[in-house]
N, C-alpha and C positions, 0 to 999 in steps of 0.2 A: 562445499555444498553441504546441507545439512544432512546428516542419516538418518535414514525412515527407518524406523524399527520394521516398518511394515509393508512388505514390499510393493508398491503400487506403482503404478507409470504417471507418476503425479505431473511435472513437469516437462514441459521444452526449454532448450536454452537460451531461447528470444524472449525477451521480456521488455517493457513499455517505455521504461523511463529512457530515454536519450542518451547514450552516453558521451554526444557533442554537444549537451549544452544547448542545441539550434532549439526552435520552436518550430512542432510537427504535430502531427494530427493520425491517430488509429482510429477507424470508425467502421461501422456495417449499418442497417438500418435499425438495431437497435441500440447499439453502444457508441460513445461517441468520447474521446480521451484526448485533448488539447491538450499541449507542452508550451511554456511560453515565456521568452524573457523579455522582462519590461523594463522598463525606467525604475530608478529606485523611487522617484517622485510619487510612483502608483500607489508604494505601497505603505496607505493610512486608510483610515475606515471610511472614508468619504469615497475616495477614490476609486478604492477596489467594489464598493459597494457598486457600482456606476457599471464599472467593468462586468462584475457578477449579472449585473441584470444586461446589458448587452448581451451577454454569453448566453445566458437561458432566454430571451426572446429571438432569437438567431437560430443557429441550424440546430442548438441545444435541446429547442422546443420540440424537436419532432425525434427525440428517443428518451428511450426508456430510461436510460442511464446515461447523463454525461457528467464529465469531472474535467475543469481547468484546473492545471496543476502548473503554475509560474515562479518564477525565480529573478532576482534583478539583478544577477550576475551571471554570465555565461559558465565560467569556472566554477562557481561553486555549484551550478544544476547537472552539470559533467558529471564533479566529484559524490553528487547526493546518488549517483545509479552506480554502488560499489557491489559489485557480483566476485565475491572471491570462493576458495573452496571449501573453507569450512574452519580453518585452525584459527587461534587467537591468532597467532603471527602475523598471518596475513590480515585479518581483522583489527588488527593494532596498527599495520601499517598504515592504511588505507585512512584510519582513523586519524594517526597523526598528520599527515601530509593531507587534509583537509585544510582549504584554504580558509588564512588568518583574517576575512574580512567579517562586516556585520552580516550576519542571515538574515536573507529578509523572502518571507516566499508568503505564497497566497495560496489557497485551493477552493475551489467549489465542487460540490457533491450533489446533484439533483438525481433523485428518484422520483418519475413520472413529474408530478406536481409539487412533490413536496425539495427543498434544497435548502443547503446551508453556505455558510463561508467562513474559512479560516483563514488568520492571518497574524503574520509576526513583521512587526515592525524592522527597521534597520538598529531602532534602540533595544529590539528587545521583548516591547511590548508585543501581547497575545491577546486575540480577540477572536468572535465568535456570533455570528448572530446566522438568526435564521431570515432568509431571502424571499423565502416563496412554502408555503401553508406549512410542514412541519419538521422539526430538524430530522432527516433520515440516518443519523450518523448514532443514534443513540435506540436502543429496542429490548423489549423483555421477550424472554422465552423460557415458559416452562419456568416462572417465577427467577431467572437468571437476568441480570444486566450486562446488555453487551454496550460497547462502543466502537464502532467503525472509524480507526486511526485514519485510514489510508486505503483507497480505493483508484487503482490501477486497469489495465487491461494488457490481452498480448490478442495476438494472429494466429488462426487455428492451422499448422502446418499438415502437408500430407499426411507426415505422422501419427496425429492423434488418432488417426482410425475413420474421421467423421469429421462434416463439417467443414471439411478447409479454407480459409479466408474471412470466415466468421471472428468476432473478436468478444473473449470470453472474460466478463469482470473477474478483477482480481481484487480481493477484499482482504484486508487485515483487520483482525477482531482483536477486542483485551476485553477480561474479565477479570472481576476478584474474586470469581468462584472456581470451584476445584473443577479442572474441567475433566471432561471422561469420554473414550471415542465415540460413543451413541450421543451423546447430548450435542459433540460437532458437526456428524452427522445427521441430524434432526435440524440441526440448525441450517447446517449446508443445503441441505433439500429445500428448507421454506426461504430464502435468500432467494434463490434457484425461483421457487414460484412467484416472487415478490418483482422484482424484474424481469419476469415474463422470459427466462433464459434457459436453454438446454440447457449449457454449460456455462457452471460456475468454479473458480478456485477460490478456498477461501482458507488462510490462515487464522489461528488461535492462540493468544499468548497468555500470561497474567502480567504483563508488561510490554513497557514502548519500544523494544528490540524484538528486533527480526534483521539479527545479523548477518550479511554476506550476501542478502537479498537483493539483487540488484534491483526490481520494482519496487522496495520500501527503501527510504530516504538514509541514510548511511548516519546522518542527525535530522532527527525527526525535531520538524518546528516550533510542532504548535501542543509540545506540553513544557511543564517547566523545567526549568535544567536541571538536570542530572550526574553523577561522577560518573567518570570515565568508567566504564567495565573492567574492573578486576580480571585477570586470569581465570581463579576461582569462580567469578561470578558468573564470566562468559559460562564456562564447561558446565553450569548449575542449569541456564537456560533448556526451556524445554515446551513442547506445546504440540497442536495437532495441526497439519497440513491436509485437505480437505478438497476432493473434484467430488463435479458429476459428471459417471464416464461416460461412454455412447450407449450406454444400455439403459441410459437416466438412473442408474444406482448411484447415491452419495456414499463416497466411500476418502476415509481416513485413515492418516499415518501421524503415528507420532514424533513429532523430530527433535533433535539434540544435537549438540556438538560433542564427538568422541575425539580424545586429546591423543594428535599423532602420537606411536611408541616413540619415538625418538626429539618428541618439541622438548627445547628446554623452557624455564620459566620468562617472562619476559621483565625485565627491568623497569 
């Protein structure tokens, strides 16, 4: 798991994405998180586009935030919710014993009215259009451009203090600007107002890794390929991790991977 430099009660260990692969469903009445494996035949731009709009005239229509998030293989939607504890090792693992088939996944993102769709073909191809009034997945702030990779959800457990059985969005952000805890936190608050949500979690990168993360995709879709992670490059990674807690304070930690004393390098 990642370290927070700062100590917050950021997380539970339940998180959204499936790790059977099946097609399931987290919702409350305002958040609504479809899982789903389809034919690989679905996924072209014609197809999914069809899908997309069935999903938001459906039970999609009546919250605040829904997201289909699809896969056309049971085993690789398994392998995409990889929650390990934090080292390369285990992140190397996990990585290589990812199955050798073509990726092909879909997602839809709607907020209120406005929704997009993403999609990667079995070839490869990436695509992108907006669905319904304007893409949600891209926003400024405080002259900063963010872009919404990946929007999840989990189940508010006893635990959290407040709330329980409510299901609170889970957002991953990328930026090419320096990021800094107030500016996540500012960010995290208006997210928070913008979905009409007590509780939001929202991660921060200046890249498409969010390793060991079981709700971020272990390979992430729908940008374009990338090398593998370095040793070095993992340990380099860094960013801010982001609630609002039951007192509605947004409140951030910054996280990193600290390289166990004893890991060797990995081949």
């Amino acid at each position: 798991m990642r370290t927070v430099v700062t100590v917050l009660a950021l997380l539970s260990t339940a998180y959204g994405q499936p790790s059977n692969g099946d097609g399931r469903r987290i919702e409350d009445a305002d958040v609504l998180i479809q899982f789903s494996v389809m034919p690989e035949a679905v996924f072209n731009l014609a197809r999914m586009t069809d899908v997309a709009r069935r999903f938001l005239e459906t039970s999609a229509a009546t919250h605040k935030m829904a997201v289909l998030i699809a896969y056309d293989n049971r085993d690789v939607a398994a392998h995409e919710a990889a929650n390990c504890e934090g080292s390369y090792r285990q992140w190397r693992l996990l990585y290589d014993h990812f199955p050798h088939v073509p990726l092909a996944a879909a997602q839809v993102i709607s907020f209120s009215q406005d929704a997009t769709l993403r999609l990667r073909t079995s070839e490869g191809a990436i695509r992108q259009m907006v669905v319904s009034g304007t893409d949600p997945t891209e926003f400024s702030s405080e002259g900063t451009r963010f872009e919404i990779l990946h929007a999840n959800g989990r189940v508010r457990s006893i635990f959290d203090g407040c709330s329980p059985g409510t299901v609170d969005p889970v957002l991953y952000l990328r930026t090419t600007a320096r990021l800094d805890k107030n500016l996540c936190e500012r960010v995290t608050s208006q997210l928070a107002a913008r979905l009409g949500k007590r509780h939001v979690e929202v991660s921060f990168a200046n890249s498409r890794w969010f390793p060991c993360d079981g709700r971020f995709p272990l390979l992430y879709p729908f940008g374009p390929a990338e090398p593998q992670l370095s040793e070095e490059d993992y340990y380099a990674l860094q960013g801010f991790s982001c609630l609002v807690s039951c007192s509605g304070e947004s409140r951030c930690g910054k996280w990193e991977f600290r390289r166990p004393h004893k890991e060797r390098a990995v081949e």
